[in-house]
C-alpha positions in Angstrom: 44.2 103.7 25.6 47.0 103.7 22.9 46.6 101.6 20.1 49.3 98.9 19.8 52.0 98.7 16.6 52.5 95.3 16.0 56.0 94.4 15.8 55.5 92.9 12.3 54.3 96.2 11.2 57.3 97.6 12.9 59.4 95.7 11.3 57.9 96.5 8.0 58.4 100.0 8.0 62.0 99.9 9.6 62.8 98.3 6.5 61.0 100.1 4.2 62.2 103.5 5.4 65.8 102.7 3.7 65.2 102.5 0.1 66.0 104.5 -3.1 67.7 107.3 -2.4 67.0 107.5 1.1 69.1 104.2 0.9 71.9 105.8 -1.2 72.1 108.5 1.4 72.5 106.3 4.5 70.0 106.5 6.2 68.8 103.7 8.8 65.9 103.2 11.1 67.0 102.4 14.7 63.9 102.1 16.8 60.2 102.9 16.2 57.4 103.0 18.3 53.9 104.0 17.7 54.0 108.1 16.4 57.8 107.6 17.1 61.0 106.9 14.7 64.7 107.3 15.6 67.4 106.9 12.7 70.9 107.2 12.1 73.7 108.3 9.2 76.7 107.2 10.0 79.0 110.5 8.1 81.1 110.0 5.1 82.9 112.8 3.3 79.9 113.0 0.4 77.7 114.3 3.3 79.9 117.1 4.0 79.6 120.6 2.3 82.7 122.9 0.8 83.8 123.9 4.6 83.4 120.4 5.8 80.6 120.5 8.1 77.7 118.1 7.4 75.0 119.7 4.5 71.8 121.2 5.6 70.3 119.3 3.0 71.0 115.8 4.3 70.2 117.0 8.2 67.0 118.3 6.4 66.1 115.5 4.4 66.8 113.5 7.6 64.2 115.5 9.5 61.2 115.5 6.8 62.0 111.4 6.3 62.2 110.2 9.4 59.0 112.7 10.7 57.1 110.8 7.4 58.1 107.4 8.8 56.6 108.5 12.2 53.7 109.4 10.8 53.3 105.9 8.6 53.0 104.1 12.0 49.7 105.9 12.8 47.8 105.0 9.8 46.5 102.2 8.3 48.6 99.5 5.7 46.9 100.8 2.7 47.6 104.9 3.1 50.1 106.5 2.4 52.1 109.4 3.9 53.4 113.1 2.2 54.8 115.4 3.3 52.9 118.8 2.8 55.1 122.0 4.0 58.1 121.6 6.1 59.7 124.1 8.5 63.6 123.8 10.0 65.8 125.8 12.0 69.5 125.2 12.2 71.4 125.5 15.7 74.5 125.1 14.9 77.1 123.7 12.1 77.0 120.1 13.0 80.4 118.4 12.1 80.4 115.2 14.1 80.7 111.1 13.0 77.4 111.1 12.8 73.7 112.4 12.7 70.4 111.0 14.8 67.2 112.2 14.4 64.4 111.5 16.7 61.0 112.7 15.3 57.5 111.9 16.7 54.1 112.5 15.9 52.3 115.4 18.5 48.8 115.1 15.9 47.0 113.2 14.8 43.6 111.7 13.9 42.1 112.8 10.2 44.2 113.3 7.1 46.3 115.8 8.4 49.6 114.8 11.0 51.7 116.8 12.1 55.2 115.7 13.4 58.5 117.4 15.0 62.2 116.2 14.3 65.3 116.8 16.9 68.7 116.0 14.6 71.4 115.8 16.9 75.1 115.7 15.5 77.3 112.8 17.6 80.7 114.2 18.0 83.7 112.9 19.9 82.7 115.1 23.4 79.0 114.2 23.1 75.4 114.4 21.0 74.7 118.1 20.5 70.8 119.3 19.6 71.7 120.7 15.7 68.4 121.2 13.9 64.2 121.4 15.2 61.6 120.7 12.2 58.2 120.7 12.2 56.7 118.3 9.7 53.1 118.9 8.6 51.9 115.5 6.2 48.9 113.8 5.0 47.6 110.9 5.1 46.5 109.4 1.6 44.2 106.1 0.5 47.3 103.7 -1.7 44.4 103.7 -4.5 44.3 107.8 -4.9 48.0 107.9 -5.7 49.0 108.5 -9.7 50.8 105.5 -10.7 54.6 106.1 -12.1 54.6 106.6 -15.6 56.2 103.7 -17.5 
């Protein structure tokens, strides 16, 4: 029997998944389930490269975050979640209004998850399958992380 994600936790982490510069970015959290996350970018020029299609660096920073905040719903409030190697493969140039990635979980159980991300690019004639990640991450106690340096 699945474990349930309470909807305050939910809540939680849809919020917390657009700060800093995931926040400058544009990144948003649509819908999350348990192992599951779906988010959107909505596409302004600053996303766009030098031939105007949308840069692998934001689809692939949208793959590894979103995969992260997957993960963050399998474990308990006080661990926290890194990503420890990442693999992508781009489809195809995606060029479309904007991006949605929808990553889950397929292990987990001991420090080590392991999630996939689908990025899909929304264009005028349809969503179109872009870019396939697999994230690998850990799963870390809040009290072994170093503290920022002030």
């Amino acid at each position: 029997m699945k474990k349930q994600l309470f909807p305050k936790r939910i809540q939680f982490l849809k919020r917390d998944y657009s700060r800093g510069f995931i926040k400058d970015v544009g990144f948003k959290a649509i819908h999350m389930e348990r192992g599951y996350l779906e988010s959107r970018l909505k596409i302004k020029n600053r996303h766009r490269q030098q031939d105007n299609y949308i840069h692998a660096g934001v689809i692939a920073t949208m793959a590894d975050h979103t995969a992260g905040y997957a993960a963050f719903s399998l474990v308990p409030e006080d661990y926290r979640i890194l990503t420890i190697e990442f693999k992508i493969n781009f489809l195809e140039p995606a060029y479309g209004h904007a991006l949605v990635c929808r990553s889950r979980i397929l292990r987990e159980g001991g420090q080590i998850l392991v999630g996939e991300s689908e990025v899909f690019d929304q264009r005028k004639d349809g969503e179109k399958l872009i870019a396939k990640a697999m994230v690998t991450l850990r799963s870390i106690h809040e009290s072994k992380i170093q503290p920022l340096p002030t």
